[in-house]
N, C-alpha and C positions, 0 to 999 in steps of 0.2 A: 576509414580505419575502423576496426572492429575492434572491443577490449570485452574478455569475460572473467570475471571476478572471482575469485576462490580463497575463502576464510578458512582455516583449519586451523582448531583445536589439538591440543594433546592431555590424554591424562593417562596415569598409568597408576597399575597397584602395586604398594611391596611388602615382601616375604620377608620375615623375621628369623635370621638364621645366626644359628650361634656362632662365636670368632672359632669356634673349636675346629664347624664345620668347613668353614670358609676359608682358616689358615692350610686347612688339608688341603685345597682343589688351587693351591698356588703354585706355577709352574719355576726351578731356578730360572731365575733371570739368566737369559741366552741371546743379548744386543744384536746377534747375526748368524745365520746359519754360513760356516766357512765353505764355499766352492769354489778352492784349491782345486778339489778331489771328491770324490764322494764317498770320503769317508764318514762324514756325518748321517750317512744312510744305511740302512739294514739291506744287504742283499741283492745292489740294483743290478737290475736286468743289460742283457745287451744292446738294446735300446735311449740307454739312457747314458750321459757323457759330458763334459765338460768344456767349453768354448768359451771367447772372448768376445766373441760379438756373433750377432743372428741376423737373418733381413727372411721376408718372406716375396713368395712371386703373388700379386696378385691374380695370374691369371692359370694358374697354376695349383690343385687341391692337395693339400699333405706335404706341399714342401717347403723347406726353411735353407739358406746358403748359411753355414759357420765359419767362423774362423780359427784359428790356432790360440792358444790362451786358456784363462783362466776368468773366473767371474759372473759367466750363466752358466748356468744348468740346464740342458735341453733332450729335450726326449721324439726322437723321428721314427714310429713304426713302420714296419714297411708289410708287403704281403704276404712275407717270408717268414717274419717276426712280428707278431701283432702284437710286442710289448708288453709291457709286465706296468702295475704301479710300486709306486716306489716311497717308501716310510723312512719318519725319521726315528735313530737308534734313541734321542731325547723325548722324553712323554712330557706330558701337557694336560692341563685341568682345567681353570680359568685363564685366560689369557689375553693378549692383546696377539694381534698379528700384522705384519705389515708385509707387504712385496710387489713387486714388480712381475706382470707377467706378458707374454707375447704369443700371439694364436696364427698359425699357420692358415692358406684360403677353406673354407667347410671344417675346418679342425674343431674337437670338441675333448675338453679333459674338464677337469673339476680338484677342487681343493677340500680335503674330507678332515675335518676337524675330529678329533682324537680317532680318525680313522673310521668313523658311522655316519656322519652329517656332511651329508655335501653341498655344499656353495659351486655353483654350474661354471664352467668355465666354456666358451663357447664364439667360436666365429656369428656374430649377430648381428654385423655390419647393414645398417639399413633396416631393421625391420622398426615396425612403426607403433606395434602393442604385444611386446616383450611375455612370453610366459614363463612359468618356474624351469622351462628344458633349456632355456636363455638365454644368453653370459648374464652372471650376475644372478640368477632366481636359486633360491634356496630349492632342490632337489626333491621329488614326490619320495614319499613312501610309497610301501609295495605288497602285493595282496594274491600272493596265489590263486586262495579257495575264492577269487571276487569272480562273479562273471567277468568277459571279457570286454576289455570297455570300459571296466571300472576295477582292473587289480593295481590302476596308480591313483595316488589321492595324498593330497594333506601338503604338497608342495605351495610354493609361494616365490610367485613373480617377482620380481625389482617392482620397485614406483614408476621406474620409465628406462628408457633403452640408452647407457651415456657408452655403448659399446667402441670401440675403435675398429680400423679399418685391418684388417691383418696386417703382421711386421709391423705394426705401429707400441710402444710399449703401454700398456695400463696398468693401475697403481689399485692395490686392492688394499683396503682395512676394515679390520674384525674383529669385535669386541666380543669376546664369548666366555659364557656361564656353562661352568662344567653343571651334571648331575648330581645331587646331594643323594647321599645313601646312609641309614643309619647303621648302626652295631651289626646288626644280623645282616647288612646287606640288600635291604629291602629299600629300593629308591621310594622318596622321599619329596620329591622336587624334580621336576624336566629341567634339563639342559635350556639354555636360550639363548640366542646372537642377538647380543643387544644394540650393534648397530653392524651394519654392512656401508662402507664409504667406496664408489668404484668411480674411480677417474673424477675424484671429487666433488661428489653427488651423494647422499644418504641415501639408500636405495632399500635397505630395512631399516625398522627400526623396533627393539624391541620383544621378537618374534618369537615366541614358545615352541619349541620344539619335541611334540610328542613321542616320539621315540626314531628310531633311525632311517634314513634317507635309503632308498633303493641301493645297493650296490654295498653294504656296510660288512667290514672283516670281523665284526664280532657283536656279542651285546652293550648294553649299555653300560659305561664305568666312570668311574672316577678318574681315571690318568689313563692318557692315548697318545698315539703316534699323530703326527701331520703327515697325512699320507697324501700324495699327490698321483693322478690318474694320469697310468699311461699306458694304456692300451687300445683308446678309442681316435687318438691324434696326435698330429705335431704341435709341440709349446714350448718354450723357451721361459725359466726361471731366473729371475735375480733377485737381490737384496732382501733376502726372506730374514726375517726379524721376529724374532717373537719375548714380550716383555710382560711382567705380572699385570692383573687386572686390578686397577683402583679401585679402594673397596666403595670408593661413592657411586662409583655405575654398577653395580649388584643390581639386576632387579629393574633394571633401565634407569636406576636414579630417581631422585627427587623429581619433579619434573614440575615447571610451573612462574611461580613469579610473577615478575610486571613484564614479563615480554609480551609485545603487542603480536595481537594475532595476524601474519603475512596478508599482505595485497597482492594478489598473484595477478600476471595478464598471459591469457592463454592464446595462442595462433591456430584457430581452428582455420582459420585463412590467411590470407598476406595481411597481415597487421605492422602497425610502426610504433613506434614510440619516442616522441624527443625526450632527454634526461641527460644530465652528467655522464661519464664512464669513465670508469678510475682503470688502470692501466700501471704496470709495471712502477717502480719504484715511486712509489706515489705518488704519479702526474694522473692531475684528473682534463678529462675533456671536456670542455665546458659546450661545445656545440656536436654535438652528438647525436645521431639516428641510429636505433636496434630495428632490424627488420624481420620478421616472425615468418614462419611459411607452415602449410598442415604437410610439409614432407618432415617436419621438426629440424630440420634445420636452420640457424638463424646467424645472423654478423650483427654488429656496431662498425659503424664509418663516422669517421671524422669529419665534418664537414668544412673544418679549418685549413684542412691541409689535404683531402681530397683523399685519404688515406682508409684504407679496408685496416679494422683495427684488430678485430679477432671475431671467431666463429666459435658455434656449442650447439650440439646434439643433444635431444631429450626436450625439457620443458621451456617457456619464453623467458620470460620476467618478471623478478622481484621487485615489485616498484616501493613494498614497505619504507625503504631509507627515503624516496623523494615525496611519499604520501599521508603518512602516519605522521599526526599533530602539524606539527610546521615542516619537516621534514629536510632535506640537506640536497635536494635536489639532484641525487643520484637513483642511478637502478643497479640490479644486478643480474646478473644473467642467472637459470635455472640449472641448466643442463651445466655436461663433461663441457668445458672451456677450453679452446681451443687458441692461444696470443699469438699476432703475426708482428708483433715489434714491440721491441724494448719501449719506445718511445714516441710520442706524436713529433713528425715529421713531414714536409714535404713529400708526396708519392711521387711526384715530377720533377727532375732538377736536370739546369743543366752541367753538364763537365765538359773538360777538354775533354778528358779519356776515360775509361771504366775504373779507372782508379782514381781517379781526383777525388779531395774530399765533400761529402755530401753537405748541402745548405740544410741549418737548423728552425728554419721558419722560412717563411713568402715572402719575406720583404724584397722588395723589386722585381721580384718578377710577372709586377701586375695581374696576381690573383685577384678574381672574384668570386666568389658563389655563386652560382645561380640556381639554387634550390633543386629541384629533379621533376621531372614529369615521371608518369604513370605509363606503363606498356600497356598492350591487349590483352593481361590476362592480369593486370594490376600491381606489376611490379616493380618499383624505382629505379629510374636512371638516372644517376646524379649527372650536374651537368658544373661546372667553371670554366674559368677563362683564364690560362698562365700562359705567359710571353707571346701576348697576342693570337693564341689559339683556343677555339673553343673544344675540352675536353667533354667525352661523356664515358661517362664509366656505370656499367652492367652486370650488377650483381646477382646469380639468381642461383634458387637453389637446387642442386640437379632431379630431376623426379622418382632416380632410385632412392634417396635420400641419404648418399653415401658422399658428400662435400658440396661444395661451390662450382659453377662456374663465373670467368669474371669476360667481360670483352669492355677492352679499353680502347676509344677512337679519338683521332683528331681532325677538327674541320678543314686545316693546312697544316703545313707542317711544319716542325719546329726543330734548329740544327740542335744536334747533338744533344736531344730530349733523352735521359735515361730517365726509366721506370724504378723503383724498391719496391719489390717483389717478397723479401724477406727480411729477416734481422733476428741471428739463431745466435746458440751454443755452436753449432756446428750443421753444415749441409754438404751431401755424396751424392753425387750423378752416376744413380741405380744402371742408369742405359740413356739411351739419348734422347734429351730433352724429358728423363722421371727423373725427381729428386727429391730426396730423403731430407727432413729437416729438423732440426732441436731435438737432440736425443731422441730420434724415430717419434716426434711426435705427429708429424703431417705431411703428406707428399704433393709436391706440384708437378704438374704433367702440362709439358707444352707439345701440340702437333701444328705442323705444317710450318711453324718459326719464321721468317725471316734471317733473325738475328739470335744468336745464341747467346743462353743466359750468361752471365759473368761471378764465379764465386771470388770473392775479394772479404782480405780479412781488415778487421779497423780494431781497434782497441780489444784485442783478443779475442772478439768474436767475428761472424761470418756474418759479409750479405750474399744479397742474390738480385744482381741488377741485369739490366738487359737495353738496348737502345731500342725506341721508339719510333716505331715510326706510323706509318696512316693509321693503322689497327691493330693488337693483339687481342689472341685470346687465348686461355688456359684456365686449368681446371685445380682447384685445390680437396684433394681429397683426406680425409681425415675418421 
């Protein structure tokens, strides 16, 4: 096992700005942008339209399937139409922002704050060291008279890549400090996104924004449009929210206290870690492996119940909560989090049928652990023993760095062994044997099958089982 350690510090400076200025750059409070209609928009193009639901083809560049409805907002150029972007009629100063967005396969738009500063929006699935052109990187400025080479400059990457896979939805929030300008009109103070959160990961934090990002519809001001770019891809919009900014994060806040400085453990290789994992409605796991990989892709397994707990892109492990003073003997993951069950559970159970109800623990059916041996390129195969068969399960992570694959074997075989595969909101079979899952958070892909998956719903939500037999394998991509 390899562990490498990283301490960071924060400090920051603040500006002393009068209530006079500050009550100016407060946007009305507006809980949700309505997409009924687009009528909350200046002028949109033909391009742009209103749908109940979006999926995208992986394999497939610029295209999104919709449906009839109301709810997203989605924008599909074509080659005929290379689209228009599209502002809102409501202006904006300082603000908070919140939404949901979804990227078609190579699609690339961006989110332009008072309509000059852009935040990249960007198909980025798998890259391994994220630049400002990114999803997620705060956008270059731009330089005519520069030689060439150098007329972009002053942009700013994410901290790491917590991108999703296309069709898959991610959740953006934006703290942002409009421009202070005094009497005569004369700025005073740069704008600044004092935090960027994408797919629940802090990816800026802070960031001064010297004047406007490549692509901006005007100078710098005090109250703008949220303008959203749509002429460079297909994107898919929901739940866009935008609310006042709290006057305590001005400035990035105070910043500071008794907070201990992070224990980071980085995977510049296949690294592990035993520790607690806390998991959906407060159950923590007390027997627990996180597995690290340098494609940045990682999981936690249960080793109580044999069970793939969840996956996350971008950085390893927080181990601060099990390291710092006496500590509580959990970790946290870094990265965009990815959960594949409500709850620790049995991966293995038997039924009569695909619908009988699933067992809540191992008891009888002669589980044991047996820890996991190492493969030839160092990477864990857990191994147990339920209803007299010896399981091995093969987690590793793909080498484009775009999910998991898993291969489950048994040494004999076991009657009517079903596998849990998932445990959603809801799961849709895209095409045969690809499946959509938890509000488009993650797709699994089965080939070559034996046996076909089973969606079965239990207490208002969905699983996703399958019977077992000598070996599967399948791919979870996210």
């Amino acid at each position: 096992m390899k562990f490498n350690f990283l301490k960071l510090g924060t400090t920051a400076s603040v500006l002393l700005l009068s209530s006079a200025l500050v009550s100016a750059q407060q946007p009305t409070a507006q809980p949700e942008i309505g997409l009924n209609d687009l009528s909350s928009f200046k002028d949109p193009g033909k391009t742009w339209f209103i749908s109940s639901g979006v999926t995208a083809e992986l394999n497939t560049t610029n295209s999104l399937n919709t449906a009839k409805g109301s709810g997203v907002l989605v924008n599909i150029p074509t080659k005929k139409n290379h689209g228009s972007d599209l502002s809102t009629i409501a202006e904006h100063g300082d603000m908070l922002l919140e939404l949901d967005y979804l990227m078609a396969k190579g699609s690339n738009s961006g989110v332009y704050l008072q309509g000059i500063y852009e935040i990249q929006l960007e198909d980025s699935w798998g890259v391994k060291i994220p630049l400002s052109s990114n999803n997620g990187g705060i956008y270059e400025r731009w330089d005519d008279s520069k030689p060439e080479g150098q007329k972009g400059y002053g942009g700013y990457a994410p901290r790491q890549n917590t991108a999703k896979a296309p069709g898959l939805w991610q959740h953006l929030k934006v703290a942002f400090q409009a421009p202070r300008f005094d009497a005569s009109g004369n700025k005073v103070s740069n704008a600044r996104i004092l935090t960027v959160d994408l797919n629940g990961v802090i990816i800026h934090d802070n960031v001064e924004l010297f004047g406007p990002t490549r692509g901006a519809n005007s100078k710098e001001k005090a109250l703008g449009s949220l303008r959203l770019q749509g002429d460079h891809g297909a994107v898919a919009f929901r739940n866009i929210k935008i609310a006042p900014l709290p006057l305590e994060m001005l400035n990035g806040g105070q910043k500071g206290g008794n907070n201990p400085d992070p224990i980071y453990i980085d995977a510049p290789s296949n690294t592990m870690i035993r520790s607690f994992v806390d998991v959906a409605e407060h159950q923590r796991v007390v027997h627990a492996i996180s597995v690290g990989s340098s494609q940045q892709v990682h999981y936690s397994y249960d080793l109580d119940n044999g069970l793939l707990l969840q996956a996350w892109r971008g950085e390893f492990i927080d181990a601060t909560p099990m390291w710092h003073e006496r500590g509580n003997g959990s970790s946290k993951a870094r990265g965009s989090l990815t959960p594949f069950t409500k709850k620790p559970v049995p991966s293995i159970t038997k039924l009569a049928n695909s619908q009988s109800a699933w067992l809540t623990d191992t008891t009888g059916t002669g589980f044991r652990t047996k820890g996991y041996i190492m493969d030839t390129e160092d990477r864990p195969e857990f191994k147990y023993h339920i209803y007299g068969a010896l399981v091995t399960d093969a987690i590793k992570a793909l080498e484009n760095g775009q999910g998991l694959s898993r291969e489950i074997s048994l040494d004999k075989p076991i009657d009517n062994a079903y596998l849990l595969l998932a445990d959603a909101v809801d799961i849709t079979e895209l095409s045969k044997g690809f499946f959509l899952v938890d509000d488009q958070s993650f797709y699994l892909k089965f080939e070559n099958s034996k046996d076909k998956p089973v969606i079965r719903e239990v207490n208002g939500r969905k699983e996703l089982v399958i019977l077992l037999r000598d070996k599967l394998n399948y791919s979870i991509l996210f």
